[in-house]
N, C-alpha and C positions, 0 to 999 in steps of 0.2 A: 661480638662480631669477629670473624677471621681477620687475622692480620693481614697485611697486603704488603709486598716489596715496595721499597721507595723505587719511582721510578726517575731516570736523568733522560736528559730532551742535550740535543747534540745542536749546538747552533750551526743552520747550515752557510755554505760558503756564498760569499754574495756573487749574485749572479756576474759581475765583471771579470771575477776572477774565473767561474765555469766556462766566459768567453776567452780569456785570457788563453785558458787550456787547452782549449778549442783552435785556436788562430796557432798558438806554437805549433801545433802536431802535424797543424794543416801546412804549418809555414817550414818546418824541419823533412819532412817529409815529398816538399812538391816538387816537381818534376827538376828544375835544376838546385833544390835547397841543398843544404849539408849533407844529406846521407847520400848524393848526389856523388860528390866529389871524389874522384879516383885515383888521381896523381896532381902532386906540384913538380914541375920540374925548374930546378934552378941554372940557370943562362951562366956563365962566366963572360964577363965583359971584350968585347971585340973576337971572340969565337965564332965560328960561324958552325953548327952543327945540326946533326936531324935527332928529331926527340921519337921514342920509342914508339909507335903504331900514332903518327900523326904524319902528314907528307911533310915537302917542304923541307927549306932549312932556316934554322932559324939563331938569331945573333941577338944581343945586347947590347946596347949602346947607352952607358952608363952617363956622359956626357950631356944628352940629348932626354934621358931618363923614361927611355922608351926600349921597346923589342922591335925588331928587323926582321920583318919574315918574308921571303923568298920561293916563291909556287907559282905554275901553270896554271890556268884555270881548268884542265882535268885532276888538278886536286882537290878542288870541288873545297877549298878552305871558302867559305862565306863571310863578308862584312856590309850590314848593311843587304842583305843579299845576293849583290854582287859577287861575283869570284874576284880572289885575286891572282890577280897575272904578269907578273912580274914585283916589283920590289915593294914593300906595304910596311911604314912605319905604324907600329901598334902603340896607342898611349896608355899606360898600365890604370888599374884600380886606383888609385888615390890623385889620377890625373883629373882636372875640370871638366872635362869631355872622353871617360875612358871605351876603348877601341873592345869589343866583344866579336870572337871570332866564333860560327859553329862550323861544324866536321860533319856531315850524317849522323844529324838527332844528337852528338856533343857539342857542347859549350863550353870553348874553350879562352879565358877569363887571364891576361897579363896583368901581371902582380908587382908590388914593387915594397921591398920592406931593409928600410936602413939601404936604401940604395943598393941595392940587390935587387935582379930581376927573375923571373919565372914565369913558368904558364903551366896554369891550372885549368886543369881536366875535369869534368862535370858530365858522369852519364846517367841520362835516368834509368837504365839498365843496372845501375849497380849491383851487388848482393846488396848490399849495406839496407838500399832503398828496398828492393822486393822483400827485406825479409823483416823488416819494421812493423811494429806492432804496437806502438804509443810510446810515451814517455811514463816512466813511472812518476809516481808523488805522493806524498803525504797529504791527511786531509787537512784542508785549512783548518789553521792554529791561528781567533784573531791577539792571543798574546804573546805573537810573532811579529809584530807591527808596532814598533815603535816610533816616538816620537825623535827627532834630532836635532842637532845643529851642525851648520857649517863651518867651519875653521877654517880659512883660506890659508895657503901658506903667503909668508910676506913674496918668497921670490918661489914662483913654480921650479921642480927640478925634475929629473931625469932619471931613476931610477935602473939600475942592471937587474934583470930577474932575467929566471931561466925558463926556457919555451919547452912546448912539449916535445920537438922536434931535439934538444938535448942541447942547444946553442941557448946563448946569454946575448938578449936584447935589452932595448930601452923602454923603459914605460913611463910619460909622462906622467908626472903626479898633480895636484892642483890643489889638494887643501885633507880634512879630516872632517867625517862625520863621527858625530859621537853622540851615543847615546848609553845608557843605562839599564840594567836589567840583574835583578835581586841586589842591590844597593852597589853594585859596584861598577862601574865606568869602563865600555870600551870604544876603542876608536878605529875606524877605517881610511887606510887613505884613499883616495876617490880619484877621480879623472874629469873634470871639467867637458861637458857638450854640451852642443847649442841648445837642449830641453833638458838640462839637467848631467847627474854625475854619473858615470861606470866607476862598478865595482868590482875588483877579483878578490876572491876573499877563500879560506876555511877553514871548517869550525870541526867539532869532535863526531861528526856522522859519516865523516870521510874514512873512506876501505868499509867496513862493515856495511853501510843502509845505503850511503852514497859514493857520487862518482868524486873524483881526487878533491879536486875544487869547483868551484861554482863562481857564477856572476849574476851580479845585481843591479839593475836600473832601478834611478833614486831619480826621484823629480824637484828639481830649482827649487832653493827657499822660496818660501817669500818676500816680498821684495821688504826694504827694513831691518829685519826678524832675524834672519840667515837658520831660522826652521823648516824642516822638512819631514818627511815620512820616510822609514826604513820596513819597506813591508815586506820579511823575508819568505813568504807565501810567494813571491813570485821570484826566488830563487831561480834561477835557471841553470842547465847545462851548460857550458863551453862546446865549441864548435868540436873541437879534438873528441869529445866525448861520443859523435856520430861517424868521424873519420880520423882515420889516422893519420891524414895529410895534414890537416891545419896545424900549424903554429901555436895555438894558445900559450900568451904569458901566465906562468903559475903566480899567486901571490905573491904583493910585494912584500918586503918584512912588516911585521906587525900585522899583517891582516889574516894570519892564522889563528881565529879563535879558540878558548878554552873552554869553549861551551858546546852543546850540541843546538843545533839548529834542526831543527826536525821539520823542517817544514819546506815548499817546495818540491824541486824537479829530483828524482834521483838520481836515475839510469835509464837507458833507454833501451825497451822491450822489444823481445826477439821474437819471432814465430818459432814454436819448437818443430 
């Protein structure tokens, strides 16, 4: 009988994760997402000034931890629909109720970071957005999906890392996952949310396959156990990776791996 080639069978990705990939591309790409964004512009405290092709003038009120913006309503600045006309406290992004201004068909978004204010720029016009062609990624790896634990830190702290913007901020820290992989032990420090932990992390695929660094949603142990899943198939991008505006903190120390992670988001594809 003729010999026959051994054949290998590729296990395919489970379908959450094909939805997964699906909802990012949808959700990076929609009309005011990240590739969206066109300008941050940062307020100086009690200035009163006009920002480049928006009406208005507009001031920071560091005190109050809000933006002051100032227009006719032939600026056609919208809140709520409404123009504004005359003097309009804006409450930034990490307010209880934050203030969303549009411009004609812009979305313009008050910011607020380390008490520092800005207003960011959202067109769905951008190049960034017409010229988007997906994200790239590796095919699911499932022995990229570890098991873990939680290390809580006894007292949370405050980390300095550097942003992509070339400034040195804060990043709370909240505990270490760690897990294991070819007999040897590593740790991530992680970020405490209400469904679990954020991760900035990177590993040896950055410059060559991928973008600088990457980030990870990690889901709450279980309750007890302080186990969980690291499943780096859904590596993702950082915002910075779709625009040049955002902020992204780079890794804090120690969460530069010495491994390659091949798997996940890498870069994000251009139309030629």
């Amino acid at each position: 009988m003729p010999e026959t080639e051994p054949t290998t069978t590729t296990r395919p990705a489970p379908a959450d994760w094909d939805q997964w990939a699906e909802k990012r591309d949808a959700s990076v790409s929609a009309e005011y997402g990240v590739l969206a964004l066109v300008a941050t512009h940062w307020l100086e405290d009690g200035a009163a000034t006009r920002i480049d092709g928006l009406p208005g003038v507009w001031a920071a009120d560091a005190d109050r931890g809000s933006i002051i913006v100032t227009a006719t309503s032939a600026d056609a600045l919208l809140v709520e629909g409404v123009p504004v006309d005359g003097v309009r406290l804006l409450d930034p992004d990490l307010a209880p109720d934050p203030t969303v201004v549009f411009h004609h068909g812009r979305k313009l978004v008050p910011i607020v970071r380390e008490g520092v204010l800005a207003v960011r720029v959202y067109d769905p016009e951008a190049e960034n957005r017409r010229s988007f062609a997906g994200i790239e990624r590796f095919s699911y790896d499932p022995a990229l999906v570890f098991e873990a634990r939680y290390e809580p830190y006894v007292h949370g702290h405050v980390e300095r890392v550097l942003n992509a913007d070339g400034r040195e901020r804060g990043l709370a820290l909240d505990g270490d996952l760690v897990f294991e992989h070819d007999g040897a032990e590593y740790r991530l420090a992680a970020t405490a949310g209400r469904d679990g932990f954020d991760v900035t992390f990177g590993d040896a695929t950055n410059g060559p396959d991928t973008f600088g660094f990457r980030q990870l949603a990690v889901p709450a142990p279980e309750p007890g156990s302080g186990s969980t899943r690291l499943d780096f198939n859904r590596a993702q991008l950082p915002p910075c990776a779709f625009s040049d505006h955002f902020i992204c903190p780079v890794p804090p120390v120690g969460n530069r791996l010495d491994l390659a992670v091949a798997a996940g988001e890498k870069r994000r594809a251009v139309r030629s």
